[in-house]
N, C-alpha and C positions, 0 to 999 in steps of 0.2 A: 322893612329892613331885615326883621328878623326872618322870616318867609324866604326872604333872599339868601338869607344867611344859609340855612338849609337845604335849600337845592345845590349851593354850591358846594356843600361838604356832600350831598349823596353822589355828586358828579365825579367830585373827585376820588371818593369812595368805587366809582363802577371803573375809573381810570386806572385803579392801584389793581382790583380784582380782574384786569382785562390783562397788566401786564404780567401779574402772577399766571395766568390761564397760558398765554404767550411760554413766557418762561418754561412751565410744564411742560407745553408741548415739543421745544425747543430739546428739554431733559430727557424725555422719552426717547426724543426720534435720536438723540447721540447711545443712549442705552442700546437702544434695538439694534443699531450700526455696529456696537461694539460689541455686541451679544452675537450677530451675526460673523463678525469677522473671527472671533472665537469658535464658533462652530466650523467656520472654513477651516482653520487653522488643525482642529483636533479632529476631520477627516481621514481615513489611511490614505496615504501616498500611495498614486499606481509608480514603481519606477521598476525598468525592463518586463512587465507584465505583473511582477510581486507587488503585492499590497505589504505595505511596511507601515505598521500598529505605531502612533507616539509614547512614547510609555507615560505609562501611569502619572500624575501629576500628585505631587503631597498636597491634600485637604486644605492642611494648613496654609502652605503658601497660595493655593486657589484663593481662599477668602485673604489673603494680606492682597493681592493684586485685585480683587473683586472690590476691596474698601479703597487702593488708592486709585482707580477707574473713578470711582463713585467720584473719588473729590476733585479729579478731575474736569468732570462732568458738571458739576458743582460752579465749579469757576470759570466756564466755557461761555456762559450769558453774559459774564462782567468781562470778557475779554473782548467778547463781540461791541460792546456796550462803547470801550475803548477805539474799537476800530472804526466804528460810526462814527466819532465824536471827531478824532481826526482827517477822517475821507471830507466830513463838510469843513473842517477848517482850511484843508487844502484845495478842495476841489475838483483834487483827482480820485479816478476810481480804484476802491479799495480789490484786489483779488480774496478770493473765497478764503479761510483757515484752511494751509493743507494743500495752496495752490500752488505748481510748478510751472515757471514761466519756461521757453519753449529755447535753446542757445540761438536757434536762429534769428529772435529778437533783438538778438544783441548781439552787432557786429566788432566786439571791439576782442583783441584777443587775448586769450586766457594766458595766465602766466605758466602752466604747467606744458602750453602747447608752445612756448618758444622755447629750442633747444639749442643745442653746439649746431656751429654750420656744416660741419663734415658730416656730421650725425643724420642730419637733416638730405644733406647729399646726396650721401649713401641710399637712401632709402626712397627718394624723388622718383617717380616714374617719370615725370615731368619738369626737370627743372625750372623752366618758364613759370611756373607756377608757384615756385620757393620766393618769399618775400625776406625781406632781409634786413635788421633792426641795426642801426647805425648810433654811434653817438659821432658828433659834428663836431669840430674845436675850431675857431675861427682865430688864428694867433696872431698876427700880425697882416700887413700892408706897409710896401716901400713902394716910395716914384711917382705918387697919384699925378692924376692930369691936374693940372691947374685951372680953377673954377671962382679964385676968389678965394676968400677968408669962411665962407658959410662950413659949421661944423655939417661931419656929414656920418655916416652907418654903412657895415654891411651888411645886408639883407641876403639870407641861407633859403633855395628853393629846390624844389624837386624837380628838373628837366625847367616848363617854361612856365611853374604855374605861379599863385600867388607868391610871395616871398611867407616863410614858415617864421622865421626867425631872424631878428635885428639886434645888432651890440649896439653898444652904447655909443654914443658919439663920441667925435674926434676931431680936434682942427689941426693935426701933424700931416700934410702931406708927405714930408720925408719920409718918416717911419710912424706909423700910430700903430700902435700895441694894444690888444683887446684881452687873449686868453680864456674866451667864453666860448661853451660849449650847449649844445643843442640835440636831440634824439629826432630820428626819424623814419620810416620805412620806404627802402626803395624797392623796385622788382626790376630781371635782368630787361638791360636794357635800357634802363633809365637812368640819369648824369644830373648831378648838383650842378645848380648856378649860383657864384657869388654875385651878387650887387652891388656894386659902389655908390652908393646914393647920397642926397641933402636929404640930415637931417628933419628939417620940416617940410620934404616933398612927399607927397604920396610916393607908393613902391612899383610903380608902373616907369616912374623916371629915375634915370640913371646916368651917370656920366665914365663910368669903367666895369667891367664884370669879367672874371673868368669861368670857366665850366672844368669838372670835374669826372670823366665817363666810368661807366660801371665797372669796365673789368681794371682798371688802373688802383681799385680800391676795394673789392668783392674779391675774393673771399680775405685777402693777406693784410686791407688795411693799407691807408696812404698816409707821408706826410714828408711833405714838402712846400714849395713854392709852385706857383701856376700864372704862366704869364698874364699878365691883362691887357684886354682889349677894350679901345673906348665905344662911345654908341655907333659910330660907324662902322665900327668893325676891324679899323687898324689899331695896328700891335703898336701899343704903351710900351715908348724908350725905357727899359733899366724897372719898369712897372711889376708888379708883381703880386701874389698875396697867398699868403702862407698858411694851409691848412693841414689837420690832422683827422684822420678817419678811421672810427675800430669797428672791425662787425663784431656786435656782440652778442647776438645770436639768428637766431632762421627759423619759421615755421613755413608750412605748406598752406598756399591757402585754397585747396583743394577740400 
């Protein structure tokens, strides 16, 4: 036992001195990276042919920025130390310290890049290609078709695709009142469909819908009433459904 005792204290003794050795070299090689970028740095500049001197650095401040490098450098092992320890709790892979992920990875758009829509206009080599940021208000509904007592929704989509967005149920075919609002990006060309639907139907079935087309509501904004039609396509006596639309702003997605 005791024999055993001792090999396992030398073992872990070469484990502690392997992660130290580790660590050093870890220290070094950020030293030398930062030793090097220093010496780029304090290169003369060629600019239009002249070489232009940095001037003179105060001593003083060299060594306050040389001692807060150091601690830096110092607590570069325990950060790394943290990023392993996380990357296996989650799974996913960790990017390098220092690492710049690429915009085109990520399609979603920046807030700095949506503008005023004139602004946007103006400046459009293409307008086909200006996408256009909507908020949606779905306010009312009068006249539904008669379907029975089942509460039912309208369901907000872009031209023919999935439905984006559903208010709350309602069993008023006279008048049901919602007042809910919804965002979402159209391009020229493409028109909102409302849905009339049962509540507990999938959004593929419908029993009334109106459509909304691009230029009735791009750039000025719509709000009104829009007739509705049932699923076969005839116009709803007295039917209707009442929305509002603001653009509230435009980018290119060029």
């Amino acid at each position: 036992m005791w024999q055993h005792d001792v090999e396992a204290l030398k073992e872990e003794a070469l484990k502690r001195q392997q992660r130290r050795d580790q660590e050093a070299a870890a220290r070094q090689a950020r030293i030398e990276a930062a030793e090097k970028v220093a010496d780029e740095a304090q290169r003369p500049r060629q600019v239009n042919g002249e070489s232009h001197e940095k001037p003179q650095e105060n001593p003083h401040s060299s060594k306050q920025e040389g001692d807060r490098r150091d601690a830096e450098i110092a607590k570069a092992p325990k950060q790394s130390e943290v990023t392993k320890v996380h990357s296996a709790a989650s799974g996913s892979p960790v990017l390098p310290l220092g690492a710049v992920t690429s915009r085109a990875q990520s399609p979603a758009v920046e807030v700095n890049e949506v503008k005023d829509v004139d602004e946007v206009l103006s400046k459009a080599q293409d307008p086909s290609q200006v996408r256009y940021l909507l908020e949606v208000k779905i306010v009312s509904a009068v006249k539904l078709p008669e379907t029975g007592d089942r509460p039912f929704v309208v369901g907000l989509a872009r031209c023919n695709n999935p439905v984006k967005f559903r208010t709350k149920s309602s069993s008023s075919r006279e008048k049901a009142v919602w007042n809910q609002a919804s965002k979402l990006q159209i391009g020229r060309g493409d028109f909102l469909t409302f849905r009339v639907q049962d509540a507990d139907l999938d959004d593929t079935a419908f029993f009334a819908r109106a459509t909304l087309d691009f230029d009735r509501m791009v750039p000025s904004g719509f709000e009104d009433e829009i007739p509705l039609e049932d699923s076969s396509g005839n116009q709803v006596p007295g039917g209707g459904i009442k929305v509002r639309v603001r653009a509230q702003g435009a980018f290119s997605a060029t």
